[in-house]
Backbone and ligand atoms as CSV (ligand in chain L), in Angstrom:
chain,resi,resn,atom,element,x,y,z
A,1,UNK,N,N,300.738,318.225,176.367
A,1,UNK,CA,C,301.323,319.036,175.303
A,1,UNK,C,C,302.802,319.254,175.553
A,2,UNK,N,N,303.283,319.389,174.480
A,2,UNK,CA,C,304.934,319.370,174.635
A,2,UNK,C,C,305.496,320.787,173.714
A,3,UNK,N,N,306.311,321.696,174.996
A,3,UNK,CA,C,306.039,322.978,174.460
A,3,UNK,C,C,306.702,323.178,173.168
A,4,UNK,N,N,307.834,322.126,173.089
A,4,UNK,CA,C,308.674,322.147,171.624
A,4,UNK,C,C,307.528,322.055,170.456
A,5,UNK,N,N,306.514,320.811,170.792
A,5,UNK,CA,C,305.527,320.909,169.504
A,5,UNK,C,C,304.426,321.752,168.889
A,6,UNK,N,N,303.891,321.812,170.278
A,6,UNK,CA,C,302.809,322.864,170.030
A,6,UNK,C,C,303.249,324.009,169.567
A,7,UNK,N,N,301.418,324.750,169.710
A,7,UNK,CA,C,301.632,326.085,168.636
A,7,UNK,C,C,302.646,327.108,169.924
A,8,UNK,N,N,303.008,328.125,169.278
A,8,UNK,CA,C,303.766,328.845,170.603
A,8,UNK,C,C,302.787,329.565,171.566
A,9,UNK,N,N,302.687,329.292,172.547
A,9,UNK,CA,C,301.776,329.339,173.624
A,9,UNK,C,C,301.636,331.233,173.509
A,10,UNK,N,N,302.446,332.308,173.081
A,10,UNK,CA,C,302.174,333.762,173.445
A,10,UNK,C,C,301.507,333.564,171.874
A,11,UNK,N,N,301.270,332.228,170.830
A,11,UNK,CA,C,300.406,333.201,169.597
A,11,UNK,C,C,299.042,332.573,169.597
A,12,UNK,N,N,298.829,332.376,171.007
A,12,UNK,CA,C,297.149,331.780,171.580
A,12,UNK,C,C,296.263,332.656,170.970
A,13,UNK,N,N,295.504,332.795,169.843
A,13,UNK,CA,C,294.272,334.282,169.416
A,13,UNK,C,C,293.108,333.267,170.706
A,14,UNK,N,N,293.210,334.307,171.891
A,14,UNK,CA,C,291.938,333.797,172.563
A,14,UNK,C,C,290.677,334.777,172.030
A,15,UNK,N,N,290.957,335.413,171.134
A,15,UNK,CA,C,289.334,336.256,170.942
A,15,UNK,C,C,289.299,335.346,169.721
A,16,UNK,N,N,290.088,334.708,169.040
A,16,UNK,CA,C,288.957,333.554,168.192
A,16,UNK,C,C,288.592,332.592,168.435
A,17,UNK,N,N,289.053,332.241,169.508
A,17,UNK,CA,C,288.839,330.783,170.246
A,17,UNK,C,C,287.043,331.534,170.864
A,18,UNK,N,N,287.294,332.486,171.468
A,18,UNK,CA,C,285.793,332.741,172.233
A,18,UNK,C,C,284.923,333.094,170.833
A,19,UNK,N,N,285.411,333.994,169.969
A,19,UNK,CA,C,284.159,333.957,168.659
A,19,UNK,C,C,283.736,332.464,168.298
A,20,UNK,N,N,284.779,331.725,168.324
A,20,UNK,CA,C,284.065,330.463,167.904
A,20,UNK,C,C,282.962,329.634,169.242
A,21,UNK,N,N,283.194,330.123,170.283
A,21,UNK,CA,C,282.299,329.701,171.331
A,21,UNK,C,C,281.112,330.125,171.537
A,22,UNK,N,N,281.401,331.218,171.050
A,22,UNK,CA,C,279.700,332.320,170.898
A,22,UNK,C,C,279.094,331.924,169.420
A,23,UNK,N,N,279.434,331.377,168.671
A,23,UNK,CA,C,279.089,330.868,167.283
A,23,UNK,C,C,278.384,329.451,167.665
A,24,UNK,N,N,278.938,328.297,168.343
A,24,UNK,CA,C,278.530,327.135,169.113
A,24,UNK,C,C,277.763,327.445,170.009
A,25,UNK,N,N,277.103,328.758,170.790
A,25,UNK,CA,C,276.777,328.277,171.833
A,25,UNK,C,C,275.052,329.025,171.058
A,26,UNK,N,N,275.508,329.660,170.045
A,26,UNK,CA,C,273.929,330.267,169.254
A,26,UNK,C,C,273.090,329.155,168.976
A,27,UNK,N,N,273.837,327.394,168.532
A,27,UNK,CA,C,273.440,326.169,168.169
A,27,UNK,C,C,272.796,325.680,169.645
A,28,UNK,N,N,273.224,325.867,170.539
A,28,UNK,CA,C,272.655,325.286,171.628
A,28,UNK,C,C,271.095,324.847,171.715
A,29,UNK,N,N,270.916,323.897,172.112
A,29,UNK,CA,C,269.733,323.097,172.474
A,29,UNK,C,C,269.048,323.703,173.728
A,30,UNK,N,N,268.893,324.517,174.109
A,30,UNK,CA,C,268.782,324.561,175.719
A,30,UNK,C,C,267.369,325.200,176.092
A,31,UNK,N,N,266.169,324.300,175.848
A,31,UNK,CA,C,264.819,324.858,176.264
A,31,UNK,C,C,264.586,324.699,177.750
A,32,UNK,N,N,265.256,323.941,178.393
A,32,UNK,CA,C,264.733,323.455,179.976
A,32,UNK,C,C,265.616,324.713,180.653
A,33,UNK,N,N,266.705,324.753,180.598
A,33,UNK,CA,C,267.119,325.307,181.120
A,33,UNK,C,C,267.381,326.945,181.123
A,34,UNK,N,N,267.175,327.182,179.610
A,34,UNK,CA,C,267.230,328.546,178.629
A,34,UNK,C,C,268.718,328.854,179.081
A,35,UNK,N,N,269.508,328.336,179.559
A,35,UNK,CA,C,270.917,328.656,179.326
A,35,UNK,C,C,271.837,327.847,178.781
A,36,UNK,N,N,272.264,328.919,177.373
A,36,UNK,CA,C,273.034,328.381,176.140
A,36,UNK,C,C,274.443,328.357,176.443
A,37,UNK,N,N,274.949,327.520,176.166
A,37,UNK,CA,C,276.735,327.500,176.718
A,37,UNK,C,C,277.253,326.998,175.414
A,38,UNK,N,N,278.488,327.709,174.987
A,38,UNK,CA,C,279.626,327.337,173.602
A,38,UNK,C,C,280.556,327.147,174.245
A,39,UNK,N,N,281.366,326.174,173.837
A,39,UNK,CA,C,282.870,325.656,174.396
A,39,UNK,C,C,283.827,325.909,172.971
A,40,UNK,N,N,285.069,326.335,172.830
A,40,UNK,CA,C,285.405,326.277,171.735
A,40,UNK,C,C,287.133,325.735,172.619
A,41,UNK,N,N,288.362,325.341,171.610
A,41,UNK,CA,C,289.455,324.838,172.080
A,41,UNK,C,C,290.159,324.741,170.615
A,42,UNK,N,N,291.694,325.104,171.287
A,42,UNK,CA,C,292.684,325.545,170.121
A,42,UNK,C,C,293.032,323.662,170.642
A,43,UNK,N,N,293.648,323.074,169.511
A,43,UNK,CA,C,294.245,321.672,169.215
A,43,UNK,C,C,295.675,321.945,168.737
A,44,UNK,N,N,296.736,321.083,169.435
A,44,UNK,CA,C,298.020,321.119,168.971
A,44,UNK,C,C,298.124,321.005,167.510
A,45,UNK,N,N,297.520,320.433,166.848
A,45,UNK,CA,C,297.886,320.909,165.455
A,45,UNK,C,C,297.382,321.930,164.730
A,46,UNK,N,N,296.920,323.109,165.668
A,46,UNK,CA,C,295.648,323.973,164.788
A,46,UNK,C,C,294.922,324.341,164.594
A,47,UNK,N,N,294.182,323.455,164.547
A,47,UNK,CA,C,292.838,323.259,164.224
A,47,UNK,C,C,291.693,323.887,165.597
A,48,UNK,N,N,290.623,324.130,165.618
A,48,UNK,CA,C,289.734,324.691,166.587
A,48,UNK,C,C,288.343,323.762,166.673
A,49,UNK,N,N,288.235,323.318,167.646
A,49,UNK,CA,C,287.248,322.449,168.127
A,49,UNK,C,C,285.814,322.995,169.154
A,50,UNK,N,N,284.454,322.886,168.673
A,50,UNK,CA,C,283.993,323.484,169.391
A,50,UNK,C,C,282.333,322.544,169.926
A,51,UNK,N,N,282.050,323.333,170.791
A,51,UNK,CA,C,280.796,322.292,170.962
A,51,UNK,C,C,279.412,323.233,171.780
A,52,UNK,N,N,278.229,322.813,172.125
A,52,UNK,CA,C,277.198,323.335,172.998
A,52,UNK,C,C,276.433,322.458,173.188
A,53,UNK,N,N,275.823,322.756,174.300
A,53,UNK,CA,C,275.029,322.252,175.557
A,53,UNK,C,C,273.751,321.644,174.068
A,54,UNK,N,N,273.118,320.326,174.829
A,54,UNK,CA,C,272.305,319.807,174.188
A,54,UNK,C,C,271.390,319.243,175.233
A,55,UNK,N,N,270.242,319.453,175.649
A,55,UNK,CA,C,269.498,319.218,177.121
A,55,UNK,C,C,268.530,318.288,176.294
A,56,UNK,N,N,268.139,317.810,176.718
A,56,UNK,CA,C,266.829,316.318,176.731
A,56,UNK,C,C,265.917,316.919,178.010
A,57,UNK,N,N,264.108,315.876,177.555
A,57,UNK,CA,C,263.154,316.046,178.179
A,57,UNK,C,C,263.351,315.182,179.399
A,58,UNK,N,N,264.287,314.337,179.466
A,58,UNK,CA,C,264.844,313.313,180.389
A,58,UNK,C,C,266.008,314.475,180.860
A,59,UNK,N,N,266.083,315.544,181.883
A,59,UNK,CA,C,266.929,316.270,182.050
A,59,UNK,C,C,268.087,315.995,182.582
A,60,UNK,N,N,268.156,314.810,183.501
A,60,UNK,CA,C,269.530,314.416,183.982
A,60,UNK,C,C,270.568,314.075,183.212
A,61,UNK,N,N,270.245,313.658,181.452
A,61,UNK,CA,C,271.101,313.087,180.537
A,61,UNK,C,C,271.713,314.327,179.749
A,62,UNK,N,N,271.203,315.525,179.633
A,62,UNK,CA,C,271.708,316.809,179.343
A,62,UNK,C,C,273.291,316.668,178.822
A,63,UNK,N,N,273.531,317.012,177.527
A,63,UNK,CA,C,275.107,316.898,177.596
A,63,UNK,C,C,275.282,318.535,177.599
A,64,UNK,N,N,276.366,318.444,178.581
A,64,UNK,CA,C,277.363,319.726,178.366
A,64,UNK,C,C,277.932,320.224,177.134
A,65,UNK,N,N,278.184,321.613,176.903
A,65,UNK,CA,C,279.078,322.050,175.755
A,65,UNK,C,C,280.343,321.176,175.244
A,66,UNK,N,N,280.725,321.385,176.333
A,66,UNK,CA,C,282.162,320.583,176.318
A,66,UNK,C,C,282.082,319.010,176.119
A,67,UNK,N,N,281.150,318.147,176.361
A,67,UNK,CA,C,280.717,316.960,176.009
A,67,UNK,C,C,280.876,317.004,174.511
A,68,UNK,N,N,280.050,317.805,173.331
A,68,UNK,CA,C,279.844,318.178,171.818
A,68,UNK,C,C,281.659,318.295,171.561
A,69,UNK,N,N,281.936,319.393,172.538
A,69,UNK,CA,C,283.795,319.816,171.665
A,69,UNK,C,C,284.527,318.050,171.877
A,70,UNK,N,N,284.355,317.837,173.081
A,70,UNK,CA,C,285.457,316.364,172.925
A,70,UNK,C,C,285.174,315.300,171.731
A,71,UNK,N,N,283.554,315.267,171.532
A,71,UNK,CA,C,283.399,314.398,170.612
A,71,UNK,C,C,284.002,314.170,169.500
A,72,UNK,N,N,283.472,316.014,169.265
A,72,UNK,CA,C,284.188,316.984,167.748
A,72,UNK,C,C,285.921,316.443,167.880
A,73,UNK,N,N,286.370,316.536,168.763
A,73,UNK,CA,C,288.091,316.506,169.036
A,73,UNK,C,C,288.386,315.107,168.186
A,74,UNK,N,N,288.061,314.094,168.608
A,74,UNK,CA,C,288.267,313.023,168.283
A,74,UNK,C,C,287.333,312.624,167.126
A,75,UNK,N,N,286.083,312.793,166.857
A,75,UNK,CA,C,285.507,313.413,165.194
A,75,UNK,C,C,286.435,313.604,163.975
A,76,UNK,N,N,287.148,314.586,164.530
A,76,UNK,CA,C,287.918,315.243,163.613
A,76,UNK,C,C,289.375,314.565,163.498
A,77,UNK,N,N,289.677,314.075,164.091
A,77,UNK,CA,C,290.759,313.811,164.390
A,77,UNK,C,C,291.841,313.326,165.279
A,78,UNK,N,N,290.884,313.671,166.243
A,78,UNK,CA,C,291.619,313.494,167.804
A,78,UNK,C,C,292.740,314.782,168.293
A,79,UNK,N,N,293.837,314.265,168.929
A,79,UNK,CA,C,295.032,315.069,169.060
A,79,UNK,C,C,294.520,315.830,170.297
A,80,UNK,N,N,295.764,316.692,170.932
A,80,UNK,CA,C,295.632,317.343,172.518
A,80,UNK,C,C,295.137,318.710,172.275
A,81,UNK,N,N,294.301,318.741,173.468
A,81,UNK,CA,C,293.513,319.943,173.455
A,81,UNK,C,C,294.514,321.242,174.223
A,82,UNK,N,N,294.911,322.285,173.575
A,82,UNK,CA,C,296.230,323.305,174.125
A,82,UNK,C,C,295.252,324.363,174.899
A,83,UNK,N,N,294.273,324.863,175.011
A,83,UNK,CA,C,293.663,326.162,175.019
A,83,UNK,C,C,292.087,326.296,174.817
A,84,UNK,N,N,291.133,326.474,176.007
A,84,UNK,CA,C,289.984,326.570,176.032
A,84,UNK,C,C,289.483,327.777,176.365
A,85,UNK,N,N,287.773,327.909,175.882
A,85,UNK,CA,C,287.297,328.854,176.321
A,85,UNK,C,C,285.571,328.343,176.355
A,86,UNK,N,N,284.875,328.905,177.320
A,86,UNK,CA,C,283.202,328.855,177.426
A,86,UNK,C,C,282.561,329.937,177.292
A,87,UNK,N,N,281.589,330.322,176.825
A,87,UNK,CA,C,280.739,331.150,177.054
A,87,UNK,C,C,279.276,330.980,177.897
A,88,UNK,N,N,278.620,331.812,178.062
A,88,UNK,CA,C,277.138,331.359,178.376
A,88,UNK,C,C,276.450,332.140,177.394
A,89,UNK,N,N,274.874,332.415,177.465
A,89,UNK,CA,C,274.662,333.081,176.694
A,89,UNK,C,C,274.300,334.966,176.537
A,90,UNK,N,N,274.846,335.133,177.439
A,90,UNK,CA,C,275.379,336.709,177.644
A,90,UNK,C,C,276.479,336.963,177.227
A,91,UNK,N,N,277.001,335.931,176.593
A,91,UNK,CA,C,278.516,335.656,175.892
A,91,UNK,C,C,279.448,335.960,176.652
A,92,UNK,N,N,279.435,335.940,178.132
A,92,UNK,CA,C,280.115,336.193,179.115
A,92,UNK,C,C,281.205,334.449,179.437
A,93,UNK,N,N,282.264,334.937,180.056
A,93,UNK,CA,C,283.122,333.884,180.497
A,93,UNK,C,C,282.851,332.686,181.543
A,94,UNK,N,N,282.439,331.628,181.269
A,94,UNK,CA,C,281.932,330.668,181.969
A,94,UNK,C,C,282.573,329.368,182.040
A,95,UNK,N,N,283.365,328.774,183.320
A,95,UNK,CA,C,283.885,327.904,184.070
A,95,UNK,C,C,283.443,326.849,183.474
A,96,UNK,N,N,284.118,325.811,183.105
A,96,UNK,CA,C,283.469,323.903,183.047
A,96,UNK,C,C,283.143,324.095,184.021
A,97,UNK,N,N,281.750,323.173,184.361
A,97,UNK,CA,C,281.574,322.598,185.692
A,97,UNK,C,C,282.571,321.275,186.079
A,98,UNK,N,N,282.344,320.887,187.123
A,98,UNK,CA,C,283.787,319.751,187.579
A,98,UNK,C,C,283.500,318.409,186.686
A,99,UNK,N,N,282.105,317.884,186.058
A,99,UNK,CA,C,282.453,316.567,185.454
A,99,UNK,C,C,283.394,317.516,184.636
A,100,UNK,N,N,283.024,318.207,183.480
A,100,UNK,CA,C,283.725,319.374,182.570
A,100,UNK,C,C,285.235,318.874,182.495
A,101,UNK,N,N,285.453,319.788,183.480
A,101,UNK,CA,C,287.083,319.724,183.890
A,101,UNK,C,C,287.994,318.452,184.006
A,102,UNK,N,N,286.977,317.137,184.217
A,102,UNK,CA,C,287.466,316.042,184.290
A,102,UNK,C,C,287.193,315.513,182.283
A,103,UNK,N,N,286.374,316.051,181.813
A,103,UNK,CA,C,286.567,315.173,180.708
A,103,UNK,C,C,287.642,315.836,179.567
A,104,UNK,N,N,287.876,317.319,179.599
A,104,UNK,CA,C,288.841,318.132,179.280
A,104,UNK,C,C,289.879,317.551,179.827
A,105,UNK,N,N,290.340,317.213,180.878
A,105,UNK,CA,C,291.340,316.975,181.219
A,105,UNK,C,C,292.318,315.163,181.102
A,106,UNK,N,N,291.127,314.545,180.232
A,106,UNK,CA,C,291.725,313.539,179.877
A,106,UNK,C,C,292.520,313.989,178.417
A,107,UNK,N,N,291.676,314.851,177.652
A,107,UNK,CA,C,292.201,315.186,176.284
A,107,UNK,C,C,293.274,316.243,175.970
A,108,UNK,N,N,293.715,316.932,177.486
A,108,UNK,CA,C,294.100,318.129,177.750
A,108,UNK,C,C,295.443,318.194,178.727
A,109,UNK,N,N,295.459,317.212,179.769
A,109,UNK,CA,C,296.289,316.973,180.855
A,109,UNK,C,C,296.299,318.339,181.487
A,110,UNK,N,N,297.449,318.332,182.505
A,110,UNK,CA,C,298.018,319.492,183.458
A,110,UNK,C,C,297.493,320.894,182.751
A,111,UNK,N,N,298.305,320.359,181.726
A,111,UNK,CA,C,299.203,321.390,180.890
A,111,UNK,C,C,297.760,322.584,180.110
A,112,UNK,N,N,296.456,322.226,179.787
A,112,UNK,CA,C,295.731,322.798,178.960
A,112,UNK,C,C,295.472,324.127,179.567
A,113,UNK,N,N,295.512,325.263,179.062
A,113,UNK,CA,C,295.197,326.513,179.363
A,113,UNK,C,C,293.607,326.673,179.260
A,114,UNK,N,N,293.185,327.142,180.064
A,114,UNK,CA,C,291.699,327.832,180.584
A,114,UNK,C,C,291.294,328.944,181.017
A,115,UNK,N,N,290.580,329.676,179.894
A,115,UNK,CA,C,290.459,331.311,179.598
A,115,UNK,C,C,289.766,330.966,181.464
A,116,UNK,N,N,290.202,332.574,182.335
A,116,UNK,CA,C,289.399,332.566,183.399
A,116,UNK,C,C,289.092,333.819,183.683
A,117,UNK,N,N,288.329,334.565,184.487
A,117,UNK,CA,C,288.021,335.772,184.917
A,117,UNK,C,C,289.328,336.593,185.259
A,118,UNK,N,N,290.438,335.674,185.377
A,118,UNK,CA,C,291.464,336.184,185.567
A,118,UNK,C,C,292.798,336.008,185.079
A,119,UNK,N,N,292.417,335.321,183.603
A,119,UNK,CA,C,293.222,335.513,182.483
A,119,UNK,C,C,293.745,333.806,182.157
A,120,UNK,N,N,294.234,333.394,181.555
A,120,UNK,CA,C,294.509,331.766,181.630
A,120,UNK,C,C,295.096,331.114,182.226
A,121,UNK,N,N,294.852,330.127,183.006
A,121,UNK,CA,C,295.238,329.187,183.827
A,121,UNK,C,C,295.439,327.904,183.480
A,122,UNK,N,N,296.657,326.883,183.598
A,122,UNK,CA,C,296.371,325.734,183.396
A,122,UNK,C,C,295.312,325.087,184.426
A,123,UNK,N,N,295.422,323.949,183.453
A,123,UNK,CA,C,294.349,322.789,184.097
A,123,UNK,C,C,294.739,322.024,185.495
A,124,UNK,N,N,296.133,322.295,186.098
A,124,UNK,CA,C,296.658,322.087,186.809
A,124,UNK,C,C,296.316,322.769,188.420
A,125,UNK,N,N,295.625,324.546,187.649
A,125,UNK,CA,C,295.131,325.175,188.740
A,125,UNK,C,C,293.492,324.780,188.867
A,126,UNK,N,N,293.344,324.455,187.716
A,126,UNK,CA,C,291.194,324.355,187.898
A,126,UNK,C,C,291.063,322.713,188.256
A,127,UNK,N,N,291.748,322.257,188.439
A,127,UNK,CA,C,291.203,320.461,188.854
A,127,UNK,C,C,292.743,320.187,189.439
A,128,UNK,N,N,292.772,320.685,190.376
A,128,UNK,CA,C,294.225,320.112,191.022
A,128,UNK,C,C,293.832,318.808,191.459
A,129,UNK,N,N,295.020,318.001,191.930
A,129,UNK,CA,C,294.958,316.346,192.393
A,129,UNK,C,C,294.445,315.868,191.508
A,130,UNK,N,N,294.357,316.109,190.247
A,130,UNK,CA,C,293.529,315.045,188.972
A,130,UNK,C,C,293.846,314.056,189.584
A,131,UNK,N,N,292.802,313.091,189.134
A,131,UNK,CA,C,292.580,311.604,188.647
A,131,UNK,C,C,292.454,311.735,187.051
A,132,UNK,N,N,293.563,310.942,186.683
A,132,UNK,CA,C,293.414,310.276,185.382
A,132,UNK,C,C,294.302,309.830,184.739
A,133,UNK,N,N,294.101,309.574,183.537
A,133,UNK,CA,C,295.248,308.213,182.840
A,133,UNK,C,C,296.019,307.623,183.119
A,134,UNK,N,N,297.085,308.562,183.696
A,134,UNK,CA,C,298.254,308.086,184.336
A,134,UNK,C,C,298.386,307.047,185.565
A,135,UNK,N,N,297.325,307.486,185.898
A,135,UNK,CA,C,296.774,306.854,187.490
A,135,UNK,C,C,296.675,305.614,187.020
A,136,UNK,N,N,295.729,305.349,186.143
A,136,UNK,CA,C,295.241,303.766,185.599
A,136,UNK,C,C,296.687,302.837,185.372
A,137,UNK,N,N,297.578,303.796,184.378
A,137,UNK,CA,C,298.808,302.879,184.247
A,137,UNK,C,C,299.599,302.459,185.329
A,138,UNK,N,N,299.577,303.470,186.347
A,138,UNK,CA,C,300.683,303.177,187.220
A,138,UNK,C,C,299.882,301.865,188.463
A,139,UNK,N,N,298.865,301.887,188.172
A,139,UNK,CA,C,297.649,300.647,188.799
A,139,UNK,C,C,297.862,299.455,188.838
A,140,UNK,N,N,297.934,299.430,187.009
A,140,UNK,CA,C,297.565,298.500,186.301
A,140,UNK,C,C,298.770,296.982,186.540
L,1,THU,N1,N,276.525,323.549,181.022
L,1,THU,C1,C,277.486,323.339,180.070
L,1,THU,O1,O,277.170,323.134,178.891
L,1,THU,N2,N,278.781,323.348,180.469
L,1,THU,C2,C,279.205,323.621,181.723
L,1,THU,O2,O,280.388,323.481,182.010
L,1,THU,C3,C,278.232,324.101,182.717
L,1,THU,C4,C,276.812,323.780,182.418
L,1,THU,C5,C,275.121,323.485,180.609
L,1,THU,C6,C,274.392,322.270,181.110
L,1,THU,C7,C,272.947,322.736,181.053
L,1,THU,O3,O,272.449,322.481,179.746
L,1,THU,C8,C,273.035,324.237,181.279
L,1,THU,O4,O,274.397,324.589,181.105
L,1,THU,C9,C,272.579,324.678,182.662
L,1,THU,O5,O,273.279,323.997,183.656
């Protein structure tokens, strides 16, 4: 994200970003596990992207919340993800797990903010040493 383009980072509404996560995470699939997770994410142009956990009787294939929002991202439109949030279903504040953080962070880079127990953090602090994109080019 490029701070000239994006939205201005102090007019982040993170309580609609989380209403929309608690709205996604009511859709949740989650009989094996009975825990419902909503992902929701502000997009540089706007727009709000959201997703929830979808578990299978084959349990290892389980997609994450955040699996549904990236799809939705590029669904809709594509474009960089500025600003996330999770819930569980106590509608309490809940961490990507680390694939999570790695697939957010292809659509998201350094730069994506992540609601935390202790207020937002880039993606820079929750998956330090990334691997990704950049890595491939400079490889290649
Ligand atoms: N889950 C997510 O949807 N996102 C996360 O980042 C953590 C875990 C889901 C996967 C599974 O359906 C349930 O939570 C219990 O692990």
């Amino acid at each position: 994200m490029h701070l000239t383009s994006g939205p201005d980072l102090m007019s982040i509404d993170w309580a609609a970003l989380k209403a929309e996560a608690v709205r996604a995470m009511g859709h949740a699939y989650a009989p094996y596990s009975k825990f419902p997770v909503g992902a929701a994410a502000l997009v540089d142009d706007g727009r709000i992207v959201s997703g929830c956990n979808v578990e299978n009787a084959s349990y290892g294939i389980g997609l994450c919340a955040e699996c549904g929002l990236v799809s939705a991202l590029q669904a809709t439109g594509g474009g960089r993800l500025v600003a996330f949030t999770c819930v569980d279903g106590h509608e309490e504040l809940l961490m990507p797990c680390g694939r999570c953080r790695q697939l957010l962070y292809e659509f998201g880079g350094p730069e994506l903010l992540l609601e935390t127990v202790d207020g937002p953090k880039p993606m820079s602090e929750i998956l330090p040493y990334a691997f990704g994109p950049e890595n491939l080019s400079r490889g290649a």
